[in-house]
C-alpha positions as CSV (number, residue, x, y, z in Angstrom):
1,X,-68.1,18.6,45.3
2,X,-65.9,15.6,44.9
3,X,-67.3,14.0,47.9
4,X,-70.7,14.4,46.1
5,X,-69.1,13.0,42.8
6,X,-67.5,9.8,44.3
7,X,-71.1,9.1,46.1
8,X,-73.1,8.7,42.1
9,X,-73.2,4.9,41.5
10,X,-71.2,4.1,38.4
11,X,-72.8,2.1,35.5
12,X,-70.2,1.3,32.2
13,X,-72.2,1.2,29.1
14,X,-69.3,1.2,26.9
15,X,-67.9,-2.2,26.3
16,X,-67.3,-1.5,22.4
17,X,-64.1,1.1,23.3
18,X,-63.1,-1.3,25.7
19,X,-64.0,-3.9,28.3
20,X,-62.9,-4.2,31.9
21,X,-60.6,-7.6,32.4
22,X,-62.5,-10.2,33.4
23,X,-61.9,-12.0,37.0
24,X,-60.7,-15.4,35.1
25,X,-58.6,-13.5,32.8
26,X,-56.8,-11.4,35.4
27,X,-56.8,-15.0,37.4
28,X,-54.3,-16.5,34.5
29,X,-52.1,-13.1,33.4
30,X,-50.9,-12.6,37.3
31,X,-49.0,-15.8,38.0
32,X,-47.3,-15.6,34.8
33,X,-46.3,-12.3,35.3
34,X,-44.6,-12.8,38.4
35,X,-43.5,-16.4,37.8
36,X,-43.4,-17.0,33.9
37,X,-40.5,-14.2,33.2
38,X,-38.6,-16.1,30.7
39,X,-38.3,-15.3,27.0
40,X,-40.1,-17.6,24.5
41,X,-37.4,-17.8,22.1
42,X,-34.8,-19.1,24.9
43,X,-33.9,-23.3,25.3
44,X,-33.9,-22.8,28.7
45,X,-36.4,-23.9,31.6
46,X,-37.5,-20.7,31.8
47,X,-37.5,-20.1,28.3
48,X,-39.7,-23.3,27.9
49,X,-42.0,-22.3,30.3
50,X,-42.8,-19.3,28.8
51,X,-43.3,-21.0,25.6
52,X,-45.8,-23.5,26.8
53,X,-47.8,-20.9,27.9
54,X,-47.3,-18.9,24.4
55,X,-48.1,-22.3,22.4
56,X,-51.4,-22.7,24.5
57,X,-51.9,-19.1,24.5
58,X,-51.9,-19.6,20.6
59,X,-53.9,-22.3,20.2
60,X,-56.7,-21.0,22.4
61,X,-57.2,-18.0,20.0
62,X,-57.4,-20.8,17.1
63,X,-60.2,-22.3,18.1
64,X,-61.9,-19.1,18.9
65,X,-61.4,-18.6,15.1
66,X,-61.7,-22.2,14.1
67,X,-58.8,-22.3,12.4
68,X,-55.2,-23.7,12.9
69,X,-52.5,-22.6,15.3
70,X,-49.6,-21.8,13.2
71,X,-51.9,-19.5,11.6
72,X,-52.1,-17.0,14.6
73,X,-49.9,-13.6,15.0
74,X,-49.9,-11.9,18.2
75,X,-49.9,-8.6,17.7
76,X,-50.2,-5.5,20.0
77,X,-53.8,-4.9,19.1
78,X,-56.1,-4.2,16.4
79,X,-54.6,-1.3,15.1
80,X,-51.4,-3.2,14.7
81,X,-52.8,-6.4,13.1
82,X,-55.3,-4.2,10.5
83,X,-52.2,-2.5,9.6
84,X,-50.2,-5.8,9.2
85,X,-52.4,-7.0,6.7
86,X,-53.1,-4.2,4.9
87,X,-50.0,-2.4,5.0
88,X,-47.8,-5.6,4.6
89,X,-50.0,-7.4,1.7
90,X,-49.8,-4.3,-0.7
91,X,-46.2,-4.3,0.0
92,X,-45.3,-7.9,-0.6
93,X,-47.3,-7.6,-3.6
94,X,-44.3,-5.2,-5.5
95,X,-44.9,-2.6,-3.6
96,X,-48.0,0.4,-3.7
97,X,-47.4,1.6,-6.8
98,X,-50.1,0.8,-9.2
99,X,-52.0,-1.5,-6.6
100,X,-55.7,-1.0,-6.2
101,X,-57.2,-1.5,-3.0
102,X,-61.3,-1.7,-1.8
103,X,-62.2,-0.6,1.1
104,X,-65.7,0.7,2.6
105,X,-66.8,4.0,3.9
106,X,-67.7,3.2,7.7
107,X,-64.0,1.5,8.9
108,X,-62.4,1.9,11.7
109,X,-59.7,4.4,11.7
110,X,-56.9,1.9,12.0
111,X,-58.1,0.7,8.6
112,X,-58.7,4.1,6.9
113,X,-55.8,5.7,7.6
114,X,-53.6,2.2,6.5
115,X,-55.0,2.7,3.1
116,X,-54.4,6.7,3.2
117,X,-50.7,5.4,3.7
118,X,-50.8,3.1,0.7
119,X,-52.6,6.2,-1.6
120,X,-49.3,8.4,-0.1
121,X,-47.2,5.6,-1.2
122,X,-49.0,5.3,-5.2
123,X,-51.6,3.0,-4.6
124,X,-55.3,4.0,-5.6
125,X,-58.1,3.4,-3.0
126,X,-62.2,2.3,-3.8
127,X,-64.0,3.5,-0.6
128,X,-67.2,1.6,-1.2
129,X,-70.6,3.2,0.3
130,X,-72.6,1.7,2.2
131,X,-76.4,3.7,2.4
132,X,-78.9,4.1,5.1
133,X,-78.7,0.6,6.5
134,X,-75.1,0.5,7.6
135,X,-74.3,-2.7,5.8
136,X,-72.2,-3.1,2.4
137,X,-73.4,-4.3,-0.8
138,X,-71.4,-7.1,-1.7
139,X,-72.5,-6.1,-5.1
140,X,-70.4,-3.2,-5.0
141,X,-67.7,-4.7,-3.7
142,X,-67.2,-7.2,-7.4
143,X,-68.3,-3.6,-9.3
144,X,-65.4,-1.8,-7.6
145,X,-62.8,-4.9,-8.6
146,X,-60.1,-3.7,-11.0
147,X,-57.4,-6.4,-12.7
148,X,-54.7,-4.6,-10.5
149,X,-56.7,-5.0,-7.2
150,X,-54.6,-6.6,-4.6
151,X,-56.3,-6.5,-1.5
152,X,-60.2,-5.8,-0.2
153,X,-60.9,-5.2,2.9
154,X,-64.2,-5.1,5.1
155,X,-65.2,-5.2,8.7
156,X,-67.1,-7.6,10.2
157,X,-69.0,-5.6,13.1
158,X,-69.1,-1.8,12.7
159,X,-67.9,-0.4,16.3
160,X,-70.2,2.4,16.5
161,X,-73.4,1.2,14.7
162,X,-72.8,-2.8,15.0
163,X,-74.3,-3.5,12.0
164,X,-72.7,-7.0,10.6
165,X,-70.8,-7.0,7.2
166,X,-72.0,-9.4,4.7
167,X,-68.6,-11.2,4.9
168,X,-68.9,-14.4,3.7
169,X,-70.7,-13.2,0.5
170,X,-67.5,-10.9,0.0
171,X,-65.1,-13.8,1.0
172,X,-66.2,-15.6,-2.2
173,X,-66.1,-12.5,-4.4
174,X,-62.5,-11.8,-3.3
175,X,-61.5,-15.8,-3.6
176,X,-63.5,-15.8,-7.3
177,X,-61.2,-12.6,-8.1
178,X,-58.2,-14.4,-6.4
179,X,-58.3,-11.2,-4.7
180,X,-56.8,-11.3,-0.9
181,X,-59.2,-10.3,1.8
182,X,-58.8,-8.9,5.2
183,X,-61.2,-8.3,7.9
184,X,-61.3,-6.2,11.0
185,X,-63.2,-8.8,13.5
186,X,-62.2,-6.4,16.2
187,X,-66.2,-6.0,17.5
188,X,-67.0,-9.5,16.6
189,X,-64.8,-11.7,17.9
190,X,-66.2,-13.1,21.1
191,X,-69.2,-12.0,20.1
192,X,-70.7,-13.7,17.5
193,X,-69.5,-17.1,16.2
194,X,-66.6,-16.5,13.9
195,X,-65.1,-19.3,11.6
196,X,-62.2,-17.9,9.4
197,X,-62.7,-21.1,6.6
198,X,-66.4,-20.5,6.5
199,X,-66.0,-16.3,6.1
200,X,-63.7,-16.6,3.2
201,X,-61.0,-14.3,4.7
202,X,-57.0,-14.6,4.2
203,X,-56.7,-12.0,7.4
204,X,-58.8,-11.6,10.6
205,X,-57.5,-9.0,13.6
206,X,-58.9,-9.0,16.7
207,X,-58.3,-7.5,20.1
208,X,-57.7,-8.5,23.8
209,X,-59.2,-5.1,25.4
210,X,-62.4,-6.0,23.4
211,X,-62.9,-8.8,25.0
212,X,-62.6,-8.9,28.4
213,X,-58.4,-9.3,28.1
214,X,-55.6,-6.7,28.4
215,X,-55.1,-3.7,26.3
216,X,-51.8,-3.8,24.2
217,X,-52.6,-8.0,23.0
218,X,-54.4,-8.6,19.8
219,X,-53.7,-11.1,17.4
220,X,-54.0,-11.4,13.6
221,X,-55.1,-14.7,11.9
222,X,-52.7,-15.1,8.2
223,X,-54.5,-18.3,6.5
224,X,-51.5,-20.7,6.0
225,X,-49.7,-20.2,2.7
226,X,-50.5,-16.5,2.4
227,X,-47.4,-14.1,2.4
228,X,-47.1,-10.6,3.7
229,X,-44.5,-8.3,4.3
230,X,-43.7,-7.5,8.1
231,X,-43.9,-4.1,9.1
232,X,-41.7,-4.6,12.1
233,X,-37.8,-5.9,11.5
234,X,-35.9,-7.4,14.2
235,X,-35.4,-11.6,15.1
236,X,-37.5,-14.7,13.8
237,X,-40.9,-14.3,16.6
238,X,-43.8,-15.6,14.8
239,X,-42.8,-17.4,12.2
240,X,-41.0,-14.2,10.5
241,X,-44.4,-12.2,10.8
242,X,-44.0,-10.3,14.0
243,X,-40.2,-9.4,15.2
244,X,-40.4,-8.8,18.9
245,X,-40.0,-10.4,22.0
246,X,-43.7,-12.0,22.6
247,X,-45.7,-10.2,25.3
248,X,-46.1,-14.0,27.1
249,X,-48.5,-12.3,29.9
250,X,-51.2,-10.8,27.3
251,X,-51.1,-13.8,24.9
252,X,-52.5,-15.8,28.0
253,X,-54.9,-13.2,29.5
254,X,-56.0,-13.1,25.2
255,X,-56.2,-17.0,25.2
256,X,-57.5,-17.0,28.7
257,X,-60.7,-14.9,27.1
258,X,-60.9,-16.6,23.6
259,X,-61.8,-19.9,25.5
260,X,-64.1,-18.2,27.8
261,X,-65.9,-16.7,24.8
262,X,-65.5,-19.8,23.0
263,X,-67.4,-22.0,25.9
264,X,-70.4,-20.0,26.0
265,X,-71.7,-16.2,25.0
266,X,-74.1,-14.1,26.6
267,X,-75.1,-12.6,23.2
268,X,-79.2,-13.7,23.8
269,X,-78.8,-12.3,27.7
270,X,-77.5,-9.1,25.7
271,X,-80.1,-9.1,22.9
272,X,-82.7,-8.9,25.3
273,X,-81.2,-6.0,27.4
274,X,-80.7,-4.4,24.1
275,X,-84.0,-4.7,23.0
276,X,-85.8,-3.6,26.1
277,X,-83.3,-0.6,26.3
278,X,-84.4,0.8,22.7
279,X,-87.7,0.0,23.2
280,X,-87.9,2.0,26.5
281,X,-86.3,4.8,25.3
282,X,-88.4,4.8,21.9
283,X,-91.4,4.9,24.0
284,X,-90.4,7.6,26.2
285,X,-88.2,10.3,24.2
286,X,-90.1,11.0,21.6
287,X,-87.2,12.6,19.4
288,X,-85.3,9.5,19.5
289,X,-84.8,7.3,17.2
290,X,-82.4,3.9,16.4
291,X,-80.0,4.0,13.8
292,X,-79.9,0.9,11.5
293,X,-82.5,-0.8,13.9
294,X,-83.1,-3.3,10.8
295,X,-80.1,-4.2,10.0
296,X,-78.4,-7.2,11.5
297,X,-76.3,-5.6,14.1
298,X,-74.4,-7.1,17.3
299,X,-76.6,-7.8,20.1
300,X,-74.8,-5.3,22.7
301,X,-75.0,-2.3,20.2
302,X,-77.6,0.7,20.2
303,X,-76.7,3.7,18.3
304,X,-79.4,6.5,19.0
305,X,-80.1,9.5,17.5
306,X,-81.8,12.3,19.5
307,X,-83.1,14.7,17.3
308,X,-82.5,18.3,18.1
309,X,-80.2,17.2,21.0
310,X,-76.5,17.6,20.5
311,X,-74.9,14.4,21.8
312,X,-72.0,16.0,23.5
313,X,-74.1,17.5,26.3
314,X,-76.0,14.7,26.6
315,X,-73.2,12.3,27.0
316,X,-71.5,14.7,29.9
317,X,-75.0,14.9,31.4
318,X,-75.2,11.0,31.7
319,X,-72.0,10.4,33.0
320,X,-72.7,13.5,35.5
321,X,-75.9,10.6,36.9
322,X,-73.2,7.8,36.5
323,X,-73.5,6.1,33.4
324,X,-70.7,5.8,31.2
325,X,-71.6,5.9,27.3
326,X,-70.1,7.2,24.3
327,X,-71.0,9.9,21.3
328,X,-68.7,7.4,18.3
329,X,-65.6,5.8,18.2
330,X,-62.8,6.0,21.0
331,X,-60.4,6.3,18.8
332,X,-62.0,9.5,17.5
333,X,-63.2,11.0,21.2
334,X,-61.7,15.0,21.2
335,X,-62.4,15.0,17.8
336,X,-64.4,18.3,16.7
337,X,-65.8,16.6,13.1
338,X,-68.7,14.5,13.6
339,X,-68.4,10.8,13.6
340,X,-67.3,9.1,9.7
341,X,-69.8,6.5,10.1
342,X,-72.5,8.5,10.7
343,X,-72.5,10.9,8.0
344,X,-71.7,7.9,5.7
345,X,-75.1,6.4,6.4
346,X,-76.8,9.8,5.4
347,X,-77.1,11.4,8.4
348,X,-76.2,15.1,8.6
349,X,-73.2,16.5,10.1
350,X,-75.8,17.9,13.0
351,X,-77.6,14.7,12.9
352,X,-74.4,12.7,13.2
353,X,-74.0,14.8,16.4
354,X,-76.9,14.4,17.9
355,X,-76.3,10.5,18.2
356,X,-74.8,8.1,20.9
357,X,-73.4,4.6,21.6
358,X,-74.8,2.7,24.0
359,X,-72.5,-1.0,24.3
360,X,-73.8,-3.7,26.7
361,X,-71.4,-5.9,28.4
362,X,-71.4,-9.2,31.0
363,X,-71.6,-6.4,33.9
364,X,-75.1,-4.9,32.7
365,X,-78.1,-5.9,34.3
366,X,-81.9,-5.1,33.5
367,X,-81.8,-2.3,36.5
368,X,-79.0,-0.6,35.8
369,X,-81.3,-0.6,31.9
370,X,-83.9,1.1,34.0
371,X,-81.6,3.4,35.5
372,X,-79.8,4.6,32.1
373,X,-83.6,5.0,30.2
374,X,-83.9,7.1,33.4
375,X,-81.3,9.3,33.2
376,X,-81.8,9.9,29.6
377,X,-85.0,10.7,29.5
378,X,-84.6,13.2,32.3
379,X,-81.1,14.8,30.4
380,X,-83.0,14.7,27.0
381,X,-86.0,16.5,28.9
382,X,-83.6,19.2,30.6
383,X,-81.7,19.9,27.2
384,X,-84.6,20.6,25.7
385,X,-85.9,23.2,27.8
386,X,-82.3,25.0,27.5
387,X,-82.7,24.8,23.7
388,X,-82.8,28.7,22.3
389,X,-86.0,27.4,19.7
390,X,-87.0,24.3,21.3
391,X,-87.0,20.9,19.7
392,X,-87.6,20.9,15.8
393,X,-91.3,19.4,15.3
């Protein structure tokens, strides 16, 4: 049975819980790792070695972001960096107590559960709704400002539907209401072009396992000026923001990927794979359907809905043929309640099960496309027929 197992051909579809490391990545982290061992706060060679590669590590992710050098955190991920700027701008601000917080409905978990922190802590939380198109009103954003609102805080690419936050439109809100802002650019970064000046944002986190780096890097962008509160307390590592000896091996591998992404994107290549993937499976399963297919989304992101179908099945059946796709957020996978997101763009909590994620990456090609509307439409097909009543009509 194993032997049989090992034989299927295996197709990753999955890129928004995490991406495989690139050759060019893995090409830079290796010889630092065995021949860059020194720490970046020591005056020593070795110390200085380490630091060049920190500094250029640094200023690689800047221009990714467009913005300035000093103005980048390392971090250990997304999680760490959302939780940074959330966690430590309330803080700095006098504490919880009393603060005001806006935040939206569909954020990732690293976000929501900052801000259930804050509410144990005194702070009141606005969790803005979003609707049927998976895509914030910035309207609702200046209706939900109070005079003690400290921080708002919005993604820019939603990881399970990749619908694209009005973000700029928010940024000037928040700078009109002298209102710090924070975004989760987790999704986005890499993937669309991102200028921190021109979004209107005083934090940006993103994440090396997102694109194409190591797992356990991420950074956070703090435009220059802007105080927070750290959440970790130790010695003087990035600039008083981050205590920690710097993890000099993922800061390259991160800045090895930021200037890949920064060179060129394959965000058309994907478009087209997306399109013909939903357009395929539209046409051939006909109790599918696209969630938020007119909203701008990213260009690697399907979220499908298979009505009558429950998605956990379907996703086991896939992977049983080889291809590797997901039923909502990672971070949420075991989880018996149906995706946040989902149910927060009106779907049902059934509904919100019967749906699955389908993220593109530089591996994909238009045959394994073929292959996956394949396998879907046959699983779809055979999980119907098991169904006690049938497919509803």
């Amino acid at each position: 049975m194993l032997n049989c197992w090992l034989k299927v051909g295996r197709f990753y579809f999955d890129h928004n819980a995490t991406t495989p490391v690139s050759q060019p990545v893995l090409e830079a982290v290796v010889p630092v790792m065995l021949e860059v061992y020194g720490n970046a706060s020591s005056i020593h060679y070795y110390g200085q070695a380490a630091k060049h590669r920190l500094d250029q590590a640094r200023r690689q992710v800047a221009e990714l972001l467009r913005c300035h050098p000093t103005e980048i955190v390392f971090v250990s991920g997304g999680t760490e960096a959302d939780n940074l700027a959330i966690l430590g701008t309330v803080r700095r601000a006098g504490g919880p107590a009393g603060k005001h917080v806006i935040t939206t409905t569909i954020e990732h978990p690293a976000v929501l559960n900052a801000c259930a922190q804050l509410e144990r802590e005194g702070a009141s939380v606005t969790y803005v709704r979003v609707g049927g198109s998976g895509v914030v009103d910035p309207e609702d954003i200046r209706r939900a400002l109070r005079p003690e609102t400290v921080l708002i805080t919005v993604m820019h690419a939603n990881n399970e539907l990749g619908t694209i936050q009005p973000i700029e439109a928010i940024g000037a809100i928040a700078r009109e209401a002298q209102v710090r802002f924070h975004s989760d650019g987790v999704q986005a970064a890499g993937r669309i072009p991102v200028s921190v000046n021109e979004l209107g944002v005083d934090f940006y986190s993103i994440s090396g396992h997102k694109l194409y780096a190591p797992k356990g890097i991420g950074a956070l962008y703090v435009r220059k000026g802007v105080d927070l509160q750290p959440l970790l307390h130790g010695g003087h590592h990035e600039r008083d923001r981050r205590a920690g000896t710097e993890n000099v091996p993922g800061a390259v591998g991160l800045g090895a990927a930021a200037a890949i992404a920064q060179a060129g994107s394959d965000a058309t290549d994907t478009a087209a794979l997306r399109d013909c993937l939903e357009q395929a499976v539209l046409a051939r399963i006909p109790c599918a359907s696209v969630n938020c297919a007119a909203s701008p989304r990213l260009s690697n992101t399907s979220n499908i809905r298979f009505e009558g179908i429950e998605g956990e099945p379907l996703l086991i059946a896939l992977d049983l043929k080889g291809y590797a796709v997901s039923s909502g957020s990672a971070c949420s996978s075991g989880a018996v309640e149906p995706s946040h997101v989902l149910t927060a763009i009106g779907l049902t909590r059934q509904q919100a099960r019967s749906c699955l994620r389908i993220s593109l990456g530089h591996s994909n090609d238009a045959a394994q496309v073929d292959g996956l509307v394949d396998a879907l439409e046959s699983a779809v097909h055979h999980l119907e027929r098991l169904a006690p009543t049938g497919r509803p009509q």
